[in-house]
C-alpha positions as CSV (number, residue, x, y, z in Angstrom):
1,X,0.0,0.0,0.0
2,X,1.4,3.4,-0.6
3,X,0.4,6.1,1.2
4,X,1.0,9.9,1.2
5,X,0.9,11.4,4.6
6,X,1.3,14.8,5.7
7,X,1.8,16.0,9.5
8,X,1.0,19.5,10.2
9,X,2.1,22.6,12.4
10,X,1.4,26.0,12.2
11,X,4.5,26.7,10.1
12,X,5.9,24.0,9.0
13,X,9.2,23.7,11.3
14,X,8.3,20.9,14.0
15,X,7.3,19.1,11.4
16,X,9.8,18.9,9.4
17,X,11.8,17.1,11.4
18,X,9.3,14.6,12.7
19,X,8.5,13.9,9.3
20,X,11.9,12.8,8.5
21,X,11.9,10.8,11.6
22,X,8.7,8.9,10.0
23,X,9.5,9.0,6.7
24,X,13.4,7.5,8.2
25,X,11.3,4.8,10.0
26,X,8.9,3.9,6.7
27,X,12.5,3.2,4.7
28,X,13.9,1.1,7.4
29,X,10.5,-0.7,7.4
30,X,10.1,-1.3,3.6
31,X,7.4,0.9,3.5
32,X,6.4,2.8,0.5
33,X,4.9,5.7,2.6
34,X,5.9,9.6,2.0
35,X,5.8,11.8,4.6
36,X,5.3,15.6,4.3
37,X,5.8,18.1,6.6
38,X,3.5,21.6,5.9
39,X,1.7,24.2,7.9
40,X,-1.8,24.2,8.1
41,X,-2.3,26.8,5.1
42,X,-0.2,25.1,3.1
43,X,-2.8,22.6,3.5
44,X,-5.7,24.2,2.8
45,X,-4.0,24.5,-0.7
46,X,-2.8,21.0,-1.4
47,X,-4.8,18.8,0.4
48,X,-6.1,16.4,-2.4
49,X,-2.6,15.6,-2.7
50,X,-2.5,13.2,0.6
51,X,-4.4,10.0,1.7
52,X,-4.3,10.7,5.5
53,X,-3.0,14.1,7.5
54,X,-1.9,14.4,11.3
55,X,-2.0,17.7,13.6
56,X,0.6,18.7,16.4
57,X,-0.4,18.8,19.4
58,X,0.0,22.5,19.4
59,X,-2.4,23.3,16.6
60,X,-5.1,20.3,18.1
61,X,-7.9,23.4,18.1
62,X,-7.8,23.6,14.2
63,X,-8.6,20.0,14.0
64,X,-12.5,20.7,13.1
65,X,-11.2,23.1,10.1
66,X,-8.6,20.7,8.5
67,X,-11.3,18.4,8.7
68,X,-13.7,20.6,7.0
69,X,-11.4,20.4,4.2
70,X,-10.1,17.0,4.4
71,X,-13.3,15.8,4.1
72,X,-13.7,16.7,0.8
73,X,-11.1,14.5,-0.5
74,X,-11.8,12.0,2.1
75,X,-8.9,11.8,4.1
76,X,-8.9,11.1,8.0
77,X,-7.6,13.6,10.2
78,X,-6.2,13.1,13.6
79,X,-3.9,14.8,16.3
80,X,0.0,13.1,16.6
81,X,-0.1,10.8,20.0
82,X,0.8,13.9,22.6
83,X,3.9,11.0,24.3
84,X,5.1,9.9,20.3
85,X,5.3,13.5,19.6
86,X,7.3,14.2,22.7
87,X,9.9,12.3,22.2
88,X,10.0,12.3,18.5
89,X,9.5,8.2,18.2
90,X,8.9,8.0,14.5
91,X,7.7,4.4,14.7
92,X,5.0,5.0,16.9
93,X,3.4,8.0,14.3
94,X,4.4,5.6,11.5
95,X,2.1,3.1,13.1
96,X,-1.0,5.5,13.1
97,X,-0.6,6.7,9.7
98,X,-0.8,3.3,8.7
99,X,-3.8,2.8,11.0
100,X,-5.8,6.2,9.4
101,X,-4.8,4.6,5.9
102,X,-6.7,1.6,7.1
103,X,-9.5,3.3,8.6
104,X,-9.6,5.6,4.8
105,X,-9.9,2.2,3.1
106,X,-12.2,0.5,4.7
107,X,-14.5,3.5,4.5
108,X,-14.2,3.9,0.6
């Protein structure tokens, strides 16, 4: 399965790394998953581009509005796991992006 994943911030700078730290941990794995890293504007732009998007903890109160507009291309929406995101564990995010990918195709 591949699967296009996107984890947002308000800018784009958290992200970033923890995107690489997921996208590090999807290589390692085998996994043909691509991780981006954006701010949630950016999104608002691109959004049909990805099959499931995450939220920092630190913009969890925009989580209705990103899923105002992911729901349009239907693509699940949920906030990074507050202790994964804390220490940066890239497996454990890795593991619910593939878990919201499920969830999106089981839906379709």
């Amino acid at each position: 399965m591949s699967i296009h994943a996107v984890i947002l911030c308000s800018w784009g700078a958290t992200s970033s790394s923890l995107a690489k730290k997921v996208s590090d941990e999807a290589k390692k794995q085998g996994l043909d998953i691509v991780v981006d890293a954006g701010g949630t504007g950016e999104f608002k732009k691109n959004a049909e581009k990805y099959d499931v998007a995450l939220l920092e903890p630190q913009v969890r109160h925009l989580k209705k509005e990103i899923e105002g507009i992911a729901s349009k291309y239907n693509i699940p929406v949920d906030v990074v796991d507050m202790q994964a995101f804390a220490v940066m564990d890239g497996k454990k995010i890795l593991d619910q992006i593939i878990n919201l990918a499920n969830k999106k195709g089981s839906a379709q």
